[in-house]
N, C-alpha and C positions, 0 to 999 in steps of 0.2 A: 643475698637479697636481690631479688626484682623488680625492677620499675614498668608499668603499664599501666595503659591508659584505664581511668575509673570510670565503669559504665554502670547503668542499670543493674546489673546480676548482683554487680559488687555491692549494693546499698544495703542491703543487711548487716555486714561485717561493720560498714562504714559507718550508720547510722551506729552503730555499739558503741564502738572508738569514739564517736562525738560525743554521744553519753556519758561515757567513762571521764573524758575532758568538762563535761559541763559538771557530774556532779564533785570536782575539785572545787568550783565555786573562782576557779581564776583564769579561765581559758575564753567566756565568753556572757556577755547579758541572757543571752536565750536560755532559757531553763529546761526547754521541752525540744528533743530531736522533730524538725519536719517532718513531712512526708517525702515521700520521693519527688514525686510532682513539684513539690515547692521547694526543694533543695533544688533540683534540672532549672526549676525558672529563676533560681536566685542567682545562679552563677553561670559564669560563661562554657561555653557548649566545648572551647579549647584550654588545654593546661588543667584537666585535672587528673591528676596521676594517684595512685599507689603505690605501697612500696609490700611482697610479699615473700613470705621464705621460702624455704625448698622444701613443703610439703605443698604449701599454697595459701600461706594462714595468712591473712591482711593485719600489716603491721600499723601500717597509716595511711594518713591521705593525703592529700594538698589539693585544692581550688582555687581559682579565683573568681570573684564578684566584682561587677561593672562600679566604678566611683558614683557615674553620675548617664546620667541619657541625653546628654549635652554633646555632641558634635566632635568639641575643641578635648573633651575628655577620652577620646574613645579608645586612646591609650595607656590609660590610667586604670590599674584596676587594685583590689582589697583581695589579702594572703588570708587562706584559711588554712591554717596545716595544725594534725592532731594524730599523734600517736599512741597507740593501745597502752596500757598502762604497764603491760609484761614485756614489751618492748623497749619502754624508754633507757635513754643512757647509751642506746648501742649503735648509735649513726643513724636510726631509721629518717627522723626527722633532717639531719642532714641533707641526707642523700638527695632525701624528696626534696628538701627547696634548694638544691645545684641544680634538679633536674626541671622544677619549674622553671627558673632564672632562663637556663636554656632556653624551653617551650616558649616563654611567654615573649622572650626576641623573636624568636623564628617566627612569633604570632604575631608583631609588630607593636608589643607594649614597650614605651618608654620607662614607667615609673609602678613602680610595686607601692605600695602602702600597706603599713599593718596598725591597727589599734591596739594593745598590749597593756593587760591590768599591769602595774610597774612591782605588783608581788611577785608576777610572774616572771620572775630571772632565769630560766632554762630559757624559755621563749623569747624574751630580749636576748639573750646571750646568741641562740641561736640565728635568730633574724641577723644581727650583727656580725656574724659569721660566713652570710653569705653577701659582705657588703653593703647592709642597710645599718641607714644614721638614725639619730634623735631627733625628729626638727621639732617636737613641742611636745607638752602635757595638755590635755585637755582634764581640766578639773571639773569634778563631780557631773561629768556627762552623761552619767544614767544610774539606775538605782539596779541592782542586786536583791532581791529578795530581801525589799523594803531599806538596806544601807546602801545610798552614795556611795559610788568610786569613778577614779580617776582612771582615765587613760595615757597611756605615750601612743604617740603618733610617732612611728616609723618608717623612713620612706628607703627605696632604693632608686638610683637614679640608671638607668642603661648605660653603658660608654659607647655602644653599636646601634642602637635603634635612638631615632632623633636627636641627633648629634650638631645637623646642622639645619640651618633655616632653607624650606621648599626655594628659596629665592638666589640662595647663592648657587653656583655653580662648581 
């Protein structure tokens, strides 16, 4: 398996895989793949990776999207990560979010956040694997193709990036 960075070319394969994820009905509210254009403006231009095999076949992906356009946030950002469905079980997903965690220090992010339907236990399981806690449930925070569901909010905290206050020495 490969890690590289997710560009333009790649959004075919990738737009598939987010598909294949939405129509399980537990990976996310959006019912309908973007376009490209609105996927590049949703998420941040650094940390979005791939993971591909050794023919070249896109196994998954991982992004991150900005929290907030707040100043004090700029290092806060939201986990997209989604693996093809013939893929799953075999590290792809791993890999990918070790290999974000990396990118998004070296990028200067503090705190990872992911939202996670709580059916979804590969996804908590995995998030949790790379270090990310529980800190809340958000109850019936959006509807599903007309039913209410809950969210967890999981966070990761950096140990290297914003550690300490600009003011200490």
């Amino acid at each position: 398996m490969t890690i590289l960075p997710l560009v333009a070319e790649h959004w075919p394969a990738v737009r598939a895989i987010y598909a294949e994820g939405m129509a399980t009905g537990m990976a996310t509210f959006t019912t309908e793949p973007p376009t490209w254009q609105a996927w590049d403006t949703g998420h941040l231009s650094t940390c979005r990776l791939l993971a591909t095999d050794e023919t070249g076949t896109v196994l998954g992906w991982v992004a991150l999207s900005p929290v907030s356009g707040r100043c004090v946030y700029a290092g806060v950002a939201e986990v997209s990560v989604y693996v093809a469905a013939a893929a799953r079980g075999r590290g792809v997903g791993l890999a990918l979010m070790k290999a974000l965690v990396a990118e998004s220090e070296q990028n200067g992010l503090w705190t990872l956040q992911a939202g996670i339907f709580p059916e979804n236990t590969a996804s908590v399981r995995l998030h949790q694997a790379v270090g990310f806690r529980q800190v809340g449930r958000r109850e019936r925070i959006g509807q599903l193709r007309g039913a209410w569901h809950d969210t967890l909010l999981l966070e990761r905290r950096s140990a290297v990036v914003g550690t300490t206050n600009p003011t200490e020495n």
